[in-house]
ROSELO-300372 format. One line per 5 residues: their letters; for each residue x, y, z of C-alpha. Coordinates in Angstrom, 3 decimals. Layout:
a) X,Y,Z | ...
END
This chain:
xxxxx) 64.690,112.602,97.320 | 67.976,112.972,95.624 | 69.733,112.576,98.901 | 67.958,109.176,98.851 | 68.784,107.923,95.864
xxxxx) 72.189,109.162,95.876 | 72.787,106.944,99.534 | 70.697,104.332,97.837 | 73.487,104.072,95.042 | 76.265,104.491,97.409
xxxxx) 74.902,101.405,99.206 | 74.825,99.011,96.134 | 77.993,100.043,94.674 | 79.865,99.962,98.439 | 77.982,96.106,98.598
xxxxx) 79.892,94.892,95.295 | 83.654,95.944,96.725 | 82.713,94.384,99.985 | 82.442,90.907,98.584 | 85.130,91.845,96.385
xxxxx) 87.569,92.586,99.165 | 85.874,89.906,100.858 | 87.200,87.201,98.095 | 90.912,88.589,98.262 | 90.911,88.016,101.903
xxxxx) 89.818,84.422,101.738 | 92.407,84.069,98.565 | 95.233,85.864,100.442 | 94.477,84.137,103.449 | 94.694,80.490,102.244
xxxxx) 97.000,80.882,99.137 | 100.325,79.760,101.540 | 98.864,76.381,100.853 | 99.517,76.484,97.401 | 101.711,79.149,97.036
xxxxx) 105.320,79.925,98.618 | 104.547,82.294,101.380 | 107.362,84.603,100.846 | 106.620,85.128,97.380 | 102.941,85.980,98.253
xxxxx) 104.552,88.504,101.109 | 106.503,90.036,98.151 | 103.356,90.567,96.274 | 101.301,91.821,99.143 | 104.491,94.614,100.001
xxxxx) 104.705,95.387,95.954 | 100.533,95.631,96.100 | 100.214,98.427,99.107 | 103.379,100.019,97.267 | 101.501,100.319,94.078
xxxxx) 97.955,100.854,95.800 | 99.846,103.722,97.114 | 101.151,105.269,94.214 | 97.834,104.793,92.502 | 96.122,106.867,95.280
xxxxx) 98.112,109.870,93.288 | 98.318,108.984,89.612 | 94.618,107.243,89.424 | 93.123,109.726,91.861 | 95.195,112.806,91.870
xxxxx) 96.797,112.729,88.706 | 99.746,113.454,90.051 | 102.142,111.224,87.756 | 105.327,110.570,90.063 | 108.740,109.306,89.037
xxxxx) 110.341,109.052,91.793 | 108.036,107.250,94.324 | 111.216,104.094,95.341 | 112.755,107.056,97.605 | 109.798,106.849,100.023
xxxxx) 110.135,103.109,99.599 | 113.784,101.895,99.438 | 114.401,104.966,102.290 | 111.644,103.399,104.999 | 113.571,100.260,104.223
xxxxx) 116.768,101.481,105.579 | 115.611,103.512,108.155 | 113.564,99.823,109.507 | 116.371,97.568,108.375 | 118.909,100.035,110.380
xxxxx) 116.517,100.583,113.338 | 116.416,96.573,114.017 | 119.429,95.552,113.452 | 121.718,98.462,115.294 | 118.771,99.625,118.206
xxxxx) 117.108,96.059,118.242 | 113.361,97.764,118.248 | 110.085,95.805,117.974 | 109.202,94.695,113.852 | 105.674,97.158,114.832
xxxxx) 107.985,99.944,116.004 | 110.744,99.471,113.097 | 107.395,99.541,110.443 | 106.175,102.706,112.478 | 109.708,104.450,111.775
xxxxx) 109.816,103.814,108.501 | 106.360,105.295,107.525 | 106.814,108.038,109.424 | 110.014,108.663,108.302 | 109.179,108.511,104.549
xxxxx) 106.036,110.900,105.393 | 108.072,113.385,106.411 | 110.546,113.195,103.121 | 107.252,113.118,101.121 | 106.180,116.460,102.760
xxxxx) 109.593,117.937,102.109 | 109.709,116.670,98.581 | 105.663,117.759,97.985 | 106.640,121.218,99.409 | 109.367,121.672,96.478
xxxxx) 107.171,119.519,93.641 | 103.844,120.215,94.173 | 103.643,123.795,92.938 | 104.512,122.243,89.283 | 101.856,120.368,87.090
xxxxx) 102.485,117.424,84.934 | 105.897,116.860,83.311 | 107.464,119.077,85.543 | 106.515,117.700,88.795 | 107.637,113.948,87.339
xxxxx) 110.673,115.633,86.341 | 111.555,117.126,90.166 | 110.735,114.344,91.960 | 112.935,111.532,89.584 | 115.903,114.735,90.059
xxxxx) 115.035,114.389,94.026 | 114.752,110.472,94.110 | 118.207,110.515,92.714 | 119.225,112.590,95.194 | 117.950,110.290,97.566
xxxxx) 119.414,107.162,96.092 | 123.014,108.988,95.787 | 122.635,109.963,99.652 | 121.967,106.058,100.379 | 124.761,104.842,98.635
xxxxx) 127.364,107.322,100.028 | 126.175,107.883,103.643 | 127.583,105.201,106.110 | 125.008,103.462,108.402 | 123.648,101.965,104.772
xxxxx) 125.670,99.913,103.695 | 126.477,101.305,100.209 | 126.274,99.039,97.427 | 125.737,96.017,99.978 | 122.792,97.708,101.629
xxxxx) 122.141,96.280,105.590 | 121.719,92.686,105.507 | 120.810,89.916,108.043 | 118.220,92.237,109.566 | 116.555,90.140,112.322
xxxxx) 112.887,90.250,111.978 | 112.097,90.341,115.627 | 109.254,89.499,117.792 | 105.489,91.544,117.436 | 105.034,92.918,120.391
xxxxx) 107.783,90.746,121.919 | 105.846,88.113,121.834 | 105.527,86.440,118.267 | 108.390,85.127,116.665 | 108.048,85.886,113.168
xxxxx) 110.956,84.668,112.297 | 108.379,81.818,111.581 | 107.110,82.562,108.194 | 103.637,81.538,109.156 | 103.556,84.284,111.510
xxxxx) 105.760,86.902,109.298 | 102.787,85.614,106.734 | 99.920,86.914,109.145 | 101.839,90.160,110.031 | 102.443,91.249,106.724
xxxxx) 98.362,90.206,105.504 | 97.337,92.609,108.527 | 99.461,95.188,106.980 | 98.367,95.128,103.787 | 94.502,95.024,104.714
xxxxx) 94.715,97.781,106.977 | 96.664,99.819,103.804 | 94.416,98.845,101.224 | 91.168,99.784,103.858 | 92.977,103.567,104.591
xxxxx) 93.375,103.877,100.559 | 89.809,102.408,100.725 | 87.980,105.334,102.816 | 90.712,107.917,101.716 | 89.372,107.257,97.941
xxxxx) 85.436,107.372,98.929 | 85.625,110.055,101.460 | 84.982,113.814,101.286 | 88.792,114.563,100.697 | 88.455,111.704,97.722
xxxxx) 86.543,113.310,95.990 | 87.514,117.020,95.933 | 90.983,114.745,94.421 | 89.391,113.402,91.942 | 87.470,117.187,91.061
xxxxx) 90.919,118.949,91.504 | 92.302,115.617,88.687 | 89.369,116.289,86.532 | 89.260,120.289,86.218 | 91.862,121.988,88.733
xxxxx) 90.528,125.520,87.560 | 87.113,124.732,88.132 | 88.027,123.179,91.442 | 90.173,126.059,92.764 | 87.237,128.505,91.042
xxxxx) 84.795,126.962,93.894 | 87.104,127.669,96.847 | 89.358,124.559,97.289 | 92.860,125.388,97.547 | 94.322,122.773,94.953
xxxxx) 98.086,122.613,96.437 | 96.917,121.748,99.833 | 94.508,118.841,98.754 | 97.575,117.532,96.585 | 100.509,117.666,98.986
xxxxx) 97.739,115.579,101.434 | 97.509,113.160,98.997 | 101.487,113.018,98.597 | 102.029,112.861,101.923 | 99.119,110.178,102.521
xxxxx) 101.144,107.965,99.274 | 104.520,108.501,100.383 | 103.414,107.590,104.154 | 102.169,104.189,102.373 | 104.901,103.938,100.038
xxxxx) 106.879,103.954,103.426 | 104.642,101.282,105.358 | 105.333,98.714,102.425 | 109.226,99.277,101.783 | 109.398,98.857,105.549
xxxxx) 107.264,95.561,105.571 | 109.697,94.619,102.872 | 112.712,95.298,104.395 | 111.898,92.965,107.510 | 110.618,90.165,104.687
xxxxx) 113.893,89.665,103.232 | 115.952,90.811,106.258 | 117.297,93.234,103.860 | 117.436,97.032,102.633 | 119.564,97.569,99.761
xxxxx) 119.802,100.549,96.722 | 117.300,98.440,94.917 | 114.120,99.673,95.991 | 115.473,103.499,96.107 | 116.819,103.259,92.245
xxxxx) 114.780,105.047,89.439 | 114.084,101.864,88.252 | 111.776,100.788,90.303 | 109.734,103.692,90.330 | 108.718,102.503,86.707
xxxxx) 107.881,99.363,87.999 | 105.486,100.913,90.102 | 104.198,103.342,87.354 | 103.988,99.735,85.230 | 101.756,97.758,87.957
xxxxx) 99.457,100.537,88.710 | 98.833,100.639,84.435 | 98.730,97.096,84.050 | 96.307,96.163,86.916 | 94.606,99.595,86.367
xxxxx) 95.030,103.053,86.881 | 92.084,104.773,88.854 | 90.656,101.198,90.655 | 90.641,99.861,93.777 | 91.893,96.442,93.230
xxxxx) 93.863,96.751,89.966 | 97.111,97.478,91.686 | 97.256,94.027,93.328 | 96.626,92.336,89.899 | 99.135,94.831,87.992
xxxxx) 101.547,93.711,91.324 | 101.027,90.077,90.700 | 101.310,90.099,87.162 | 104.614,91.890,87.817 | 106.179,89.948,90.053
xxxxx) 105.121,86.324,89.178 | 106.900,87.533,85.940 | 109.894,88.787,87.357 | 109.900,85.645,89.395 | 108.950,82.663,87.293
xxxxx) 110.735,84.115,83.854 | 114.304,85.018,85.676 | 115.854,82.231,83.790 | 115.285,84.210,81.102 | 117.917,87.446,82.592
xxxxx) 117.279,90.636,80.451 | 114.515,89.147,78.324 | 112.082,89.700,81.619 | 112.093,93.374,80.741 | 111.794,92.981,77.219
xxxxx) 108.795,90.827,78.136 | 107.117,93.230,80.249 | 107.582,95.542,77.584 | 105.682,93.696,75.293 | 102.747,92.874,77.963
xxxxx) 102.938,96.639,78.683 | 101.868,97.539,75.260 | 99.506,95.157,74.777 | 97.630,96.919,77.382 | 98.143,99.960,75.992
xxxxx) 96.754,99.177,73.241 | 94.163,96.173,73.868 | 93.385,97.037,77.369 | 93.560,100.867,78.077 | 91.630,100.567,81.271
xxxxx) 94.424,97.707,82.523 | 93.152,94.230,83.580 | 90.262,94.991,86.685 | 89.466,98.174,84.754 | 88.548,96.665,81.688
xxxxx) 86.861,93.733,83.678 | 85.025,96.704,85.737 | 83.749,98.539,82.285 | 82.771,94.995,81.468 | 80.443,94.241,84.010
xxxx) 79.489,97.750,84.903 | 80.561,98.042,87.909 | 83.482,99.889,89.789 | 86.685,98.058,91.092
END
C-alpha cells in the first residue's frame, strides 16, 4: 500500500516538471524570433554549466570553487581540436567532455577526501593551477587564447556556421544535459546524494561508502561542466583564459544561488538573470559587478530559496 502511494506521488510530482520542461522547450525553441540567437546560445552554454555545478552544491553539497577549469579547459581542448586536427563540432564537443571528466576524476581523487571549506579551498588552489598551465603552455594561445575556431559541419553535413543551425545544435545539447541532470537527480544514485548531503554519518552508518557516491557526482559535474565550455568554445569560435579564471567560478556559484540552489530549473533563471545583466548593463563597465552584488544580496536576504525556489515553496510544488 505504501509502495502505491509512494509511485502514486512520484507520478504527480514527475507530471508538474514535465509540462514545466515542456514550456522551456517551446520558449527556447521560438525565442530566436525575438531574441538574438547567440545571446540565447550563451545562456543555454552558461545554463548546463550552472545546472552542472548545481548537481554538486544543491544535491551533494559539495561547494566547489574552482569548477571554470573543467569549463575554460574543454574549451581549449575543442577550440584546439578544430582548428589544428579539423575534427567534426560532435567529435570536438565529445573531446572536451571527456577530457574535463578525466581532470575532474584526478582533481576529485585529491579533493574529495576533505569536507566543506577545505575541499573549496583545494579545488580554487587546483583551478589555479589549471589556469596558470593554460596561460603558459603553447598550443593555447596565452593571453590571446585560440581564436577563429571554425565551427564545422555536424556530421559533415550541416553547416553551422549558419546560426540557425549552430542555434538547433546547441538546444539539443542543452536538453539532453539538463534530461541526464534530470534522471541523475531522481534516480537511485540521487538520492543516496542527497542522504550522504543531509547526514553523511548516518549515510556511511547504513553501508554507503560516502567518497565513492561523491567523486561520481564530481565526475558526472565536471563531465557537464566540460560539455558546455566545449559548446561554448565552438559558439564564439573562441577559447580564451576567461572561462578557466577563478572568477568565473563565482559566477557559477552566483547563478546556481540566484536561480536556486537544490532545483531543477533555477539554474537557467539564475543563468539568464546573469547574463542578460552582464549583457544589457556593460555600458555601465565595473558597476555590472557592483550590481550583481546588490541583486545577490537581495536574495540572500529576501529570497533565500533563489527565484524558482521561492516560486516552488510558493506553489508547493518542486522545481
Amino acid at each position: 500500500m505504501s509502495n502505491a502511494i509512494s509511485a502514486s506521488v512520484s507520478a504527480k510530482s514527475s507530471k508538474h516538471l514535465w509540462v514545466a520542461f515542456a514550456i522551456m522547450t517551446a520558449i527556447l525553441a521560438i525565442a530566436p524570433i525575438w531574441v538574438y540567437p547567440v545571446f540565447l546560445m550563451k545562456v543555454m552554454c552558461f545554463a548546463l554549466f550552472a545546472s552542472a555545478f548545481n548537481l554538486l552544491l544543491g544535491f551533494g553539497g559539495l561547494l566547489s570553487f574552482g569548477h571554470a577549469m573543467f569549463m575554460g579547459s574543454a574549451g581549449y581542448v575543442a577550440a584546439y581540436s578544430a582548428k589544428s586536427w579539423g575534427l567534426n563540432p560532435e567529435l570536438c564537443v565529445l573531446l572536451g567532455t571527456v577530457s574535463s571528466a578525466t581532470l575532474a576524476l584526478v582533481v576529485g581523487l585529491l579533493a574529495i577526501r576533505r569536507q566543506g571549506i577545505y575541499f573549496a579551498m583545494i579545488t580554487l588552489a587546483l583551478a589555479q593551477m589549471v589556469f596558470f598551465f593554460c596561460l603558459q603552455v603553447p598550443f593555447t594561445g596565452g593571453e590571446d587564447g585560440i581564436q577563429a575556431v571554425p565551427r564545422g559541419k555536424l556530421f559533415g553535413l550541416v553547416d553551422l556556421e549558419n546560426n540557425v543551425n549552430m542555434y538547433i545544435f546547441v538546444l539539443t545539447i542543452f536538453l539532453l544535459g539538463f534530461l541526464l541532470i534530470w534522471r541523475v537527480i531522481h534516480s537511485p544514485f540521487g538520492q543516496i546524494l542527497k542522504a550522504i548531503r543531509e547526514h553523511p554519518d548516518r549515510a556511511t552508518s547504513l553501508g554507503y561508502d560516502t567518497d565513492t557516491f561523491k567523486l561520481l557526482a564530481f565526475v558526472i559535474s565536471g563531465a557537464l561542466a566540460g560539455t558546455a565550455g566545449g559548446t561554448k568554445a565552438l559558439v564564439f569560435q573562441l577559447a580564451s583564459l576567461t572561462d578557466v579564471h577563478w572568477s568565473m567560478s563565482g559566477e557559477v556559484v552566483l547563478m546556481t544561488l540566484v536561480g536556486g540552489m537544490g532545483t531543477l530549473f533555477g539554474p537557467l533563471i539564475g543563468a539568464a538573470v546573469i547574463i542578460s545583466m552582464e549583457n544589457y548593463l556593460a555600458h555601465l563597465g565595473a558597476w555590472v559587478t557592483i550590481i550583481q552584488g546588490v541583486i545577490f544580496v537581495i536574495c540572500v536576504l529576501a529570497f533565500r530559496r533563489g527565484i524558482i525556489g521561492e516560486i516552488a515553496n510558493w506553489i508547493k510544488k518542486p522545481l
